[in-house]
C-alpha positions as CSV (number, residue, x, y, z in Angstrom):
1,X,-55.4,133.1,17.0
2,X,-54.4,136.1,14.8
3,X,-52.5,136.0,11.7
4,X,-48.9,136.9,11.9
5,X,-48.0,139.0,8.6
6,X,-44.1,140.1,8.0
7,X,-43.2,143.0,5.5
8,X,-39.6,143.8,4.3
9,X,-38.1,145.5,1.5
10,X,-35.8,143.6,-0.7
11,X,-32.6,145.8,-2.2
12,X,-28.9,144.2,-3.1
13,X,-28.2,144.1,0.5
14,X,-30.4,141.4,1.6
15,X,-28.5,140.8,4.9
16,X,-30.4,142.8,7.3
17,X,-33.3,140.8,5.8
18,X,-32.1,137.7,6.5
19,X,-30.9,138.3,10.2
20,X,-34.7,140.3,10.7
21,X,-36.2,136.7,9.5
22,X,-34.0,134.7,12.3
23,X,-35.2,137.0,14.3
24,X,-38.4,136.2,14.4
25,X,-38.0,132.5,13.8
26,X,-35.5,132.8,17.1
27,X,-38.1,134.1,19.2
28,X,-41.0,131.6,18.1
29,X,-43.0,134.2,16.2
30,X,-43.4,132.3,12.7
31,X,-45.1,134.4,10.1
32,X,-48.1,132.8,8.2
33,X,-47.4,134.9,5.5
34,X,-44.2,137.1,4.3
35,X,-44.7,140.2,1.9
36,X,-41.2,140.9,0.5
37,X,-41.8,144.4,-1.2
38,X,-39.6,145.0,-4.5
39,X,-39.0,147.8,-7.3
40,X,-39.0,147.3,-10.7
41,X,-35.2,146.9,-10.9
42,X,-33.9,144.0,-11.5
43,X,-30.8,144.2,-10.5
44,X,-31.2,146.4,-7.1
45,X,-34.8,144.9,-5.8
46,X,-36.6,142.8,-7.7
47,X,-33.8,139.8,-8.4
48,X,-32.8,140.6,-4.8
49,X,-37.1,139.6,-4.0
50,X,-36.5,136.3,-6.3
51,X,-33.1,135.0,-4.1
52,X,-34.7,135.7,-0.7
53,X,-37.8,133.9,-1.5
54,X,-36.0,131.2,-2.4
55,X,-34.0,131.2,0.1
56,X,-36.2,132.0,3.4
57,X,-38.7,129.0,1.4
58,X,-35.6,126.6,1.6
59,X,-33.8,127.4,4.7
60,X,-36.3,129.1,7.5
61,X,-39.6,129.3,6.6
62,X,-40.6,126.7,4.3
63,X,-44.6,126.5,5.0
64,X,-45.0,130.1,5.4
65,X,-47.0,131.4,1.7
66,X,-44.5,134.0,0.0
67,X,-45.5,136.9,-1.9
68,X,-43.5,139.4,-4.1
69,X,-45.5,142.8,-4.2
70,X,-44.2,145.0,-6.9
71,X,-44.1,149.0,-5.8
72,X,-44.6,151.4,-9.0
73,X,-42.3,153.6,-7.6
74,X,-40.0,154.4,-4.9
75,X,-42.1,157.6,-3.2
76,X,-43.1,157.8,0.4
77,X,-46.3,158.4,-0.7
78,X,-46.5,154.8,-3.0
79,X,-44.7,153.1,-0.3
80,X,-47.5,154.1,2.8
81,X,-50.4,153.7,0.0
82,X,-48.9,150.0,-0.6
83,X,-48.8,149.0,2.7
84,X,-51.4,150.3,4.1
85,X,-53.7,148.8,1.6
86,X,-52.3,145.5,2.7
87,X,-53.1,146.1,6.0
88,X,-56.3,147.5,5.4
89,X,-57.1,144.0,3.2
90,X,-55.9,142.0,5.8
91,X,-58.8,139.7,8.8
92,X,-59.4,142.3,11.5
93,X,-57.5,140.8,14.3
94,X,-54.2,140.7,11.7
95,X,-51.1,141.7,12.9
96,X,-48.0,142.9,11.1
97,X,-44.4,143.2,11.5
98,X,-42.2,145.3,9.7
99,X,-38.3,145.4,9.2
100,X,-37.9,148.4,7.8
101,X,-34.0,148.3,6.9
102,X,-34.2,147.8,3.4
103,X,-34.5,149.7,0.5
104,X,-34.0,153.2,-0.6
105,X,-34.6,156.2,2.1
106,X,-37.3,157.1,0.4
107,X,-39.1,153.6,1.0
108,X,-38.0,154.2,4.7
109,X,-39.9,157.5,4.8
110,X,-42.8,155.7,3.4
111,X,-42.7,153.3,6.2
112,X,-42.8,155.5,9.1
113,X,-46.2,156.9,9.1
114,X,-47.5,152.9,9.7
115,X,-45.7,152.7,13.3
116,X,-48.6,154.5,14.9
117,X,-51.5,151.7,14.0
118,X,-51.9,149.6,16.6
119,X,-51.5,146.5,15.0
120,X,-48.0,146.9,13.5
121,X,-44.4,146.7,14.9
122,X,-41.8,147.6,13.4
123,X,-38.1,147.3,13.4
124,X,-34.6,148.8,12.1
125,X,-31.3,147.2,11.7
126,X,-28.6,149.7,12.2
127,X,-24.8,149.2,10.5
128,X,-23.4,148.5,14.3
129,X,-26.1,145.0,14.2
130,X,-28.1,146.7,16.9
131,X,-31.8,146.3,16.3
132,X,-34.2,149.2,17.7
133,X,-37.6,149.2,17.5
134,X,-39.8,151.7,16.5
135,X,-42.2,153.5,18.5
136,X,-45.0,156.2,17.4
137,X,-44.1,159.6,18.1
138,X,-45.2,161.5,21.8
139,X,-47.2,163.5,20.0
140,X,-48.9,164.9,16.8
141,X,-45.8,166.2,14.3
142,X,-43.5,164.7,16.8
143,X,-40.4,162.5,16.0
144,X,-40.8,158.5,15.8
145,X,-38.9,157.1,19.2
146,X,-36.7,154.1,18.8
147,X,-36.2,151.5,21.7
148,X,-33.4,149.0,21.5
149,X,-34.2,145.6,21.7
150,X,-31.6,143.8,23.4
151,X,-31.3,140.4,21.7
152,X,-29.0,138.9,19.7
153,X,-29.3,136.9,16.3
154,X,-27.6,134.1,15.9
155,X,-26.8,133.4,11.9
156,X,-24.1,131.0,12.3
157,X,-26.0,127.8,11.5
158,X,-27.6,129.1,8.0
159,X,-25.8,127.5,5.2
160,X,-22.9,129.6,3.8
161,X,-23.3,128.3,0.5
162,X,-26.9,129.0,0.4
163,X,-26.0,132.5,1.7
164,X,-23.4,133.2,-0.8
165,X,-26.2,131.9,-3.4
166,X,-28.7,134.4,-2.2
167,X,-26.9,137.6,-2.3
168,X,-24.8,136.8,-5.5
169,X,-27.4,137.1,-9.2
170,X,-28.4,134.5,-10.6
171,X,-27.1,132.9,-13.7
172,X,-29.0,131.0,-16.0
173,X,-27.0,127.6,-16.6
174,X,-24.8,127.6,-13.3
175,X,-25.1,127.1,-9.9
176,X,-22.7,127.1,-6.6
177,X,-21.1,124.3,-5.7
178,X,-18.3,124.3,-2.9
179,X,-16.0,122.0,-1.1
180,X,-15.7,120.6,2.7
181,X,-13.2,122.2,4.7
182,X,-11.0,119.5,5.7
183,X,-11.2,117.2,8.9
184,X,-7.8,117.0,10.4
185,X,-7.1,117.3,14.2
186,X,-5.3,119.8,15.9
187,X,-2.4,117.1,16.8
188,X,-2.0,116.3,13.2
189,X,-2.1,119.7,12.2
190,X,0.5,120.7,15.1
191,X,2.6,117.8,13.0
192,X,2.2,119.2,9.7
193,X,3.2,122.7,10.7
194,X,6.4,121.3,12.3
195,X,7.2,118.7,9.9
196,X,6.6,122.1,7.5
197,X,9.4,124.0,8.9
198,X,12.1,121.0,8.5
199,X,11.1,120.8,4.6
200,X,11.0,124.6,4.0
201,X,7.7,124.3,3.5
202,X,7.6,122.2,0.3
203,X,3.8,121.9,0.0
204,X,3.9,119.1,-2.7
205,X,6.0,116.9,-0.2
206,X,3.6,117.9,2.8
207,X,0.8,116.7,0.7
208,X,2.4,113.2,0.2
209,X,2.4,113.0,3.9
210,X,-0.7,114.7,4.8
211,X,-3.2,113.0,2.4
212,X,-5.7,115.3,3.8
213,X,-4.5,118.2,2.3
214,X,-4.6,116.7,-1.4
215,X,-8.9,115.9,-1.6
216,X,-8.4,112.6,-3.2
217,X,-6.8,114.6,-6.1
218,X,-3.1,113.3,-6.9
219,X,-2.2,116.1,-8.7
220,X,-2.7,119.5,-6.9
221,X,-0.8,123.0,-6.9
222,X,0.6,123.9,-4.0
223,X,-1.4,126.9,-3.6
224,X,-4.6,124.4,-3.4
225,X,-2.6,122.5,-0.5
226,X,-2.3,125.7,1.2
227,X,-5.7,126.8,1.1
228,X,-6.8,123.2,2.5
229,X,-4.4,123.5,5.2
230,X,-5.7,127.1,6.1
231,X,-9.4,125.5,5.9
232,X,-8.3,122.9,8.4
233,X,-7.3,125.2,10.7
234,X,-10.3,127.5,10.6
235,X,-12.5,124.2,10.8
236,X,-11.9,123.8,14.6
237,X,-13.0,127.6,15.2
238,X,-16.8,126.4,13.5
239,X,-19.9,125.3,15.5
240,X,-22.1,124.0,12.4
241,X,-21.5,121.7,9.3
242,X,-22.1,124.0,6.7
243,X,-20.7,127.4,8.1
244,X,-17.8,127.7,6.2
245,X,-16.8,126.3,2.3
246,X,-13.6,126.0,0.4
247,X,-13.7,127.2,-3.7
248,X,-17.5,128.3,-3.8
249,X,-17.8,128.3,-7.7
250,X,-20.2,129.0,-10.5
251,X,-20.7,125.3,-12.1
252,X,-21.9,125.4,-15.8
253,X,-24.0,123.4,-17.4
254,X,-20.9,122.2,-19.3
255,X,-19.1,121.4,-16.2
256,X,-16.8,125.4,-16.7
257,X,-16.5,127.1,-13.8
258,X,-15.8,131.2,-12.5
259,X,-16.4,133.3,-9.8
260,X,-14.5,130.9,-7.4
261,X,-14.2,132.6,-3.6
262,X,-11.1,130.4,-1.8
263,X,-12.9,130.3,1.8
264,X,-16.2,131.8,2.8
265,X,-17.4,131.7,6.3
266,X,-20.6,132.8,8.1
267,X,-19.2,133.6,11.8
268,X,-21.0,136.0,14.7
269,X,-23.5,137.9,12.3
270,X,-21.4,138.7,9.2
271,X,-19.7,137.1,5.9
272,X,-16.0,137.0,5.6
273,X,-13.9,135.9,2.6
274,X,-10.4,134.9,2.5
275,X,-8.6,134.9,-0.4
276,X,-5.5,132.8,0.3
277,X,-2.5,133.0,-2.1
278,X,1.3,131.7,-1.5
279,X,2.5,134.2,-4.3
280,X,4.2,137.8,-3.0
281,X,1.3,139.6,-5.2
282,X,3.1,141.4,-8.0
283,X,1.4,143.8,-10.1
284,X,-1.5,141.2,-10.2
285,X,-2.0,142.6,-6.5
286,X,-4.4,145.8,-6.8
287,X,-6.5,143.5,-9.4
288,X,-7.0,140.7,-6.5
289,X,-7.8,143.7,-4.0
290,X,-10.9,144.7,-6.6
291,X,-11.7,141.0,-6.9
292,X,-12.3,140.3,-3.4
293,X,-13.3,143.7,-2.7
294,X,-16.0,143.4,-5.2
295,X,-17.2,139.6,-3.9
296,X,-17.0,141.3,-0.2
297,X,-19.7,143.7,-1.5
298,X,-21.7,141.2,-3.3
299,X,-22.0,139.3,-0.6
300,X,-23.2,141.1,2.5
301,X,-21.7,145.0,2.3
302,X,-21.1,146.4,5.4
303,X,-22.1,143.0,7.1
304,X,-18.6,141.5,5.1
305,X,-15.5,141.6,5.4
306,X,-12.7,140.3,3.6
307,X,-8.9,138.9,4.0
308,X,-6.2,138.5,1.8
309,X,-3.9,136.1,3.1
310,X,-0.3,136.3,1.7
311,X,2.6,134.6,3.3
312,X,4.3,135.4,0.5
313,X,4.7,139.5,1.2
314,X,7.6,140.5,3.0
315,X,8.5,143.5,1.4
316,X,6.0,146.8,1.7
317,X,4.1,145.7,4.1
318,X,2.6,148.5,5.7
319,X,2.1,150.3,1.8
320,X,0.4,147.0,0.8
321,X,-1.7,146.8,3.8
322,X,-2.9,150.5,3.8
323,X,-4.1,149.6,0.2
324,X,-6.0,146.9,1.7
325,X,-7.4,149.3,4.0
326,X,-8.9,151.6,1.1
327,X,-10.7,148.6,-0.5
328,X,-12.6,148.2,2.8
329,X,-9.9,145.1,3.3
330,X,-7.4,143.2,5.6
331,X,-4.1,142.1,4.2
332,X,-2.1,139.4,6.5
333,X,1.5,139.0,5.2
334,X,4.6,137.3,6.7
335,X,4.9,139.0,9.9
336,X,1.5,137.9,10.5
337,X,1.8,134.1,10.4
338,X,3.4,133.4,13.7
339,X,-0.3,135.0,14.8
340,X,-2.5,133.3,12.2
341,X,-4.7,131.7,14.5
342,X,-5.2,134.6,16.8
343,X,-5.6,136.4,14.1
344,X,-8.5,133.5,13.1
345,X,-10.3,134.0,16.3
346,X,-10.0,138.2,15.9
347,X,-11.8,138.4,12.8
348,X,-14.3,135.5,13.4
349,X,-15.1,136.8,16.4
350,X,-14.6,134.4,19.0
351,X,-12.1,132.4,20.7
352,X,-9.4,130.1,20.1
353,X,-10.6,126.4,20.1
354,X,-8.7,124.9,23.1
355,X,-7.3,122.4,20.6
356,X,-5.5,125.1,19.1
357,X,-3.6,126.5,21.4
358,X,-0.7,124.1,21.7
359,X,-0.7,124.7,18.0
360,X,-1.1,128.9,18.3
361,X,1.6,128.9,20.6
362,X,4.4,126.9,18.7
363,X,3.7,129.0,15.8
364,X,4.4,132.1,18.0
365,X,7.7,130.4,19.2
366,X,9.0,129.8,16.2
367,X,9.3,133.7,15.2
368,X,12.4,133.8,17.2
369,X,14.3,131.3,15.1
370,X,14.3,133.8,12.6
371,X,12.6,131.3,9.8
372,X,9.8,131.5,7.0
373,X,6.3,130.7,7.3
374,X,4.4,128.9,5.0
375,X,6.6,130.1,2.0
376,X,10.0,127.9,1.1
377,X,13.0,128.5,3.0
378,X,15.5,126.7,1.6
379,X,19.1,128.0,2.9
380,X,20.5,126.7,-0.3
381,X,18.7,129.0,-2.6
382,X,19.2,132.1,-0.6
């Protein structure tokens, strides 16, 4: 039986990669040996190299031999000579799979000339997700074909919090830790939101009642309830264990902790962070837009998106969300709440859990009485 040998190209965005990986291991084509290609940057390739090794060793592949290859230099030229050695080195009845997504252009160029042996096949992510394969040209000076392989990867059962670990750098002394989202049924949570509306929405007092929402912890802020409460909620629209975390965080050595994401989840192909505040935003609002905007990038770039969930924004709305926009993000404020879970199923790309409709459609009935959601509404302070 021939040996099955897979090339990519590691860069910061390591999430064509990792879907190009599934890919093979979802059609039953397990590589013996994976030859992850990397420049001399750290920061751009070669850290990028480190993470996914690590990563396809623990979650996909972890029998299939690894190896880093280091490319002098980015040229076309380097690129075909690196390969093609690798191929030329390889046992005779070898064959060789390519995804070709990665890297700089140049790199890309460098890869082309190889679709014409016959022993290779090779692959491209586009932005959309579509995958094409590439085919040799018709003819001599002719342009490469592509053919579009109609599949579809499925990502949801890799661990988020190994995902968020890959594509994040490392730091020597920490490591991500995360939280459960909470297990509370869709009754209970139809219970909480109504028994929310008759106490304005006092979160501390909803917590007393709701020891779910609390995580063992007695003391809590109720922007913490909040976010578990919002977990809940997104925890009946997930199909695996580990797809979604609450507070991802750096842990230090000395027990400090930073970089802390609210809610990541890995749903139909992409990343998507919510950063869930009670708070109207203030002037503290453009510097949580580069926050999250920044993590968003970090984290999968144009396969991740990110929300900013804000209950508390009433006023501006449509200024406030178009600046949302121009980070690359979505910005869900008051008027949106009565529509939070459709809006849920919208962005994860799927379809409201049948658990939550009774839930989805009380919220939606409560817009007409005219009252606040999520954020107190006390008519004696008004």
């Amino acid at each position: 039986m021939s040996s099955h040998h897979h090339i990519l190209v590691a860069s910061r965005q390591l999430w064509p990669n990792i879907t190009g990986l599934v890919l093979l291991k979802e059609r039953g084509d397990i590589p013996d040996h994976i030859i992850i290609l990397h420049t001399e940057n750290t920061t751009e390739s070669a850290g990028p190299a480190e993470r996914l090794k690590d990563f396809t060793r623990k979650t996909l592949f972890s029998n299939t031999d690894i190896s880093l290859i280091l490319l002098k230099d980015s040229t076309p030229k380097t690129v075909k000579e690196t390969v093609n050695s690798i191929i030329t080195n390889a046992p005779s009845d070898a064959r060789f799979t390519i995804n070709a997504t990665g890297g700089l252009k140049t790199i890309f160029a460098g890869l082309l000339p190889l679709v014409s042996l016959n022993n290779v096949e090779a692959f491209y992510r586009e932005i959309s997700g579509v995958w094409y394969r590439l085919l040799p040209p018709d003819e001599i000076g002719g342009a490469i074909n592509l053919e579009k392989m109609d599949i579809h990867v499925s990502t949801d059962d890799l661990p988020v919090l190994d995902l968020v670990e890959t594509q994040f750098d490392k730091v020597p002394g920490k490591q991500w830790r995360g939280d459960k989202l909470p297990d509370i049924n869709a009754k209970r949570l139809k219970d909480l939101v109504s028994l929310g509306f008759k106490l304005f929405w006092k979160w501390e007092h909803l917590a007393k009642l709701f020891p779910e929402l609390t995580n063992a912890s007695k003391q809590i802020p109720k922007g913490h309830i909040f976010e578990r409460f919002f977990g809940a909620m997104v925890n009946h629209f997930m199909s695996h264990p580990n797809q979604a975390v609450l507070n991802a965080r750096w842990i230090g050595d000395d027990g400090s902790h930073s970089e802390e994401l609210d809610l990541v989840v890995n749903s139909a192909g992409r990343i998507v962070i919510f950063d869930l505040k009670l708070s109207k935003g203030g002037s503290a609002f453009i510097d949580q837009l580069a926050k999250v905007s920044d993590a968003v990038r970090r984290l999968g770039g144009i396969s991740a998106t990110g929300v900013l969930v804000r209950p508390g924004i009433e006023h501006s709305v449509h200024f406030k969300k178009e600046l949302s926009k121009h980070f690359g993000l979505e910005l869900w404020a008051q008027e949106d709440m009565p529509f939070i879970i459709e809006r849920l199923a919208q962005i994860l790309k799927t379809s409201i859990p049948n658990a939550l409709k009774p839930l989805n459609d009380f919220l939606k009935s409560k817009r007409q009485e005219n009252c606040k959601f999520f954020i107190n509404d006390d008519p004696k302070k008004r």
